[in-house]
N, C-alpha and C positions, 0 to 999 in steps of 0.2 A: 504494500500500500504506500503510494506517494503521499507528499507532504498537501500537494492538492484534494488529494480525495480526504487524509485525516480532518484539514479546514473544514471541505466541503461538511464532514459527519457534524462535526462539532458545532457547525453553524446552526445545519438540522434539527440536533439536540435543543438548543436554544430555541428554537423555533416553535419546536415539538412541545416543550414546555409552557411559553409563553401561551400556546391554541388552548392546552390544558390549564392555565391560569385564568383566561378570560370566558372559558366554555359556559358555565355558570353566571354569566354576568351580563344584563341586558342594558345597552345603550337609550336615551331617547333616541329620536331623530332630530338632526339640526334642524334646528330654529333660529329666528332671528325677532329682536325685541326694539318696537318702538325709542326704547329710553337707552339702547346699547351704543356707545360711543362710537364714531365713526375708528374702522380701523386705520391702521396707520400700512401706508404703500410696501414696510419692510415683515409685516402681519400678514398681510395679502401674499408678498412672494415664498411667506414660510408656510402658509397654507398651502397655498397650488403644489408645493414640490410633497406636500404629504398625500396630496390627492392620485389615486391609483391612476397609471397610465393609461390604463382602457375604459375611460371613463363611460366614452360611451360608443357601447357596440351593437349594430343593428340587432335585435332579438333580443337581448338582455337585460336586463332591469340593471339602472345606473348603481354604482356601489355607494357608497355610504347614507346611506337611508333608509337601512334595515334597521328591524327589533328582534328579530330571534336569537334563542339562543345555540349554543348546539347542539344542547340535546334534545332542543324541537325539532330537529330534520337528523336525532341519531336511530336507530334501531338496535337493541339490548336483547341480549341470550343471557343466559346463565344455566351452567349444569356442573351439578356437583359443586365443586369451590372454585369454579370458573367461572368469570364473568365477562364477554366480551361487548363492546360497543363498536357499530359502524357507522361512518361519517359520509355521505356523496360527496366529492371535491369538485363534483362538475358546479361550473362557473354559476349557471342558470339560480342553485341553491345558496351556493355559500354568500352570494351579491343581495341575499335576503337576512344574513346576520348584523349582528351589531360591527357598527363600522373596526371594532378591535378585533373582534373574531375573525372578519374580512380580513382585516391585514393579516394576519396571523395564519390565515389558512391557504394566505396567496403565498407569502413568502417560502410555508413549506414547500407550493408545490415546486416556486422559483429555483427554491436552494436543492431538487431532485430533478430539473427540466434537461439534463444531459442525459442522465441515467432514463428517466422515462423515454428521451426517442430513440436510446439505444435498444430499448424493449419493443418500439414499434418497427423500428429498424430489422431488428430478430426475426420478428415473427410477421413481416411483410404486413402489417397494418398502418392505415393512416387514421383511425379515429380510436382514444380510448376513451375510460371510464375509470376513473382513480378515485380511491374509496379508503378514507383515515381509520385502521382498526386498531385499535385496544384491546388490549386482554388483561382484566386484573386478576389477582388473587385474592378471594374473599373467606380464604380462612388462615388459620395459622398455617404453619410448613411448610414446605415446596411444595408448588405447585406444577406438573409437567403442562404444555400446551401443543399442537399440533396447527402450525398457521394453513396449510393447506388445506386443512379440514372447512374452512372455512366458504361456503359456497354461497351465489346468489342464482334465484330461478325465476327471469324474469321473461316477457314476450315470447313463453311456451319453450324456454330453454333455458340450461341449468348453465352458468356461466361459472368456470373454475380460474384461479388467478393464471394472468400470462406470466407474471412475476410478483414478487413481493421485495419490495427494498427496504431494508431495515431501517428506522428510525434513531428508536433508542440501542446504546452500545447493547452488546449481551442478546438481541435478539433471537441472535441465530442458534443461540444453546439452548430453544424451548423450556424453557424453565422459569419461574417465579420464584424469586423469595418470599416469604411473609410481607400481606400485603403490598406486593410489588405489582409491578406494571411494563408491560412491554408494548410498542407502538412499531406499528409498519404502513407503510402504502404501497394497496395493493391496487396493480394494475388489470384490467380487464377489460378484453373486445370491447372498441365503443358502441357494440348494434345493445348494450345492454340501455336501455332505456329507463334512465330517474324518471319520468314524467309520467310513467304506466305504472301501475301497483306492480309489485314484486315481494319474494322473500329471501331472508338470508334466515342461514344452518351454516352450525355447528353440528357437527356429529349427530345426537338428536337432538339438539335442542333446534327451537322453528319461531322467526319473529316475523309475521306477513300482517303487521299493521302501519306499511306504508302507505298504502289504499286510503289509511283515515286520515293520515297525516297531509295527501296530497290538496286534502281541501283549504286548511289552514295554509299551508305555502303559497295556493293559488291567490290566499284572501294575502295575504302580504306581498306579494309578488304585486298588488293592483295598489295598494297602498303607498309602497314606496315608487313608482311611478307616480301616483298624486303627491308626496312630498317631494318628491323633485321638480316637477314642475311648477308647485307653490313655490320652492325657491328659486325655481329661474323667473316666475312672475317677477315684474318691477316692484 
């Protein structure tokens, strides 16, 4: 391993953590206040540089204008003293989190975006589907885990990872410590479709209450489109 690739991890790390600090924590949406002092010119240019570069992309709901949090758009297993949570990293969902979540969930993918088109590259695909998994430990001891275990069965097809890149260091030894936590993103075919209900499995464990969840997304998805445009009103 090069001194590139160590960076690279280390950054991730950081990354990875930071998604996990803010996951639980819901933003307003910006506002703006009659009585708020007019900014100053060197305010404005330190804003714009924090504003995400894709601000706006035809189809997408503009970013920072969300309220979710993540585990409004996560889906959770548990079996035995295993717990795992999966995240969608597709653009369409994470642009409906809170503006910290957003940043936090864009930078991972930023700080894996080599390693992900070497995976597309591999396996002669040009669209994926990257998806933030966790797996804690919810009891005392070690815990063993199985990341491939891990599957989604969505548009009448069971989708298995093309890869899985590690997050957190120690991933790749399947294993927990007491109350420990392991993180990957895992890559999969883009014909897997967030927008259509689906499930994920674990071994046996089965969470296919995306279906419920897709209504609420939709209701924010419409939402944050009318706060952005309240704020581009004069």
């Amino acid at each position: 391993m090069n001194i590139r690739h160590v960076a690279q991890d280390r950054r991730a790390l950081v990354v990875a953590s930071l998604a996990c600090t803010v996951a639980c924590a819901s933003s307003a949406p910006p506002s703006s206040t009659a009585t708020a002092p007019r900014p100053t010119a060197a305010a404005d240019t330190a804003k714009a540089r924090q504003r995400p570069v894709a601000d706006t992309v035809p189809g997408l709901p503009p970013p920072g204008f969300g309220t979710l949090r993540q585990d409004d758009v996560s889906l959770r297993l548990t079996i035995s003293n295993l717990q795992v949570r999966a995240t969608p990293l597709d653009e369409s969902i994470i642009r409906l989190l809170s503006p910290d979540s957003y940043r936090a969930m864009s930078e991972l993918k930023r700080s894996k975006s080599e390693a992900i088109a070497a995976v597309a590259r591999r396996n002669a695909v040009r669209d994926l589907s990257l998806w933030y998994v966790s797996f804690f430990a919810v009891e005392q001891g070690e815990t063993r885990f199985s990341p491939r275990e891990f599957i989604i069965t969505n548009v009448g097809r069971d989708f298995r990872p093309l890869d899985i890149l590690p997050i957190t260091p120690g991933f790749g030894e399947q294993r927990l410590r007491q109350n420990g936590r392991q993180d990957g993103l895992y890559v999969f075919d883009g014909q897997l479709d967030v927008q259509q209900p689906l499930t994920v499995s674990y071994e046996t464990a089965r969470n296919d209450s995306w279906g419920q969840m897709l209504p609420q997304i939709e209701r924010e998805r419409a939402l944050v489109k009318s706060r952005a445009s309240a704020r581009r009103a004069p």
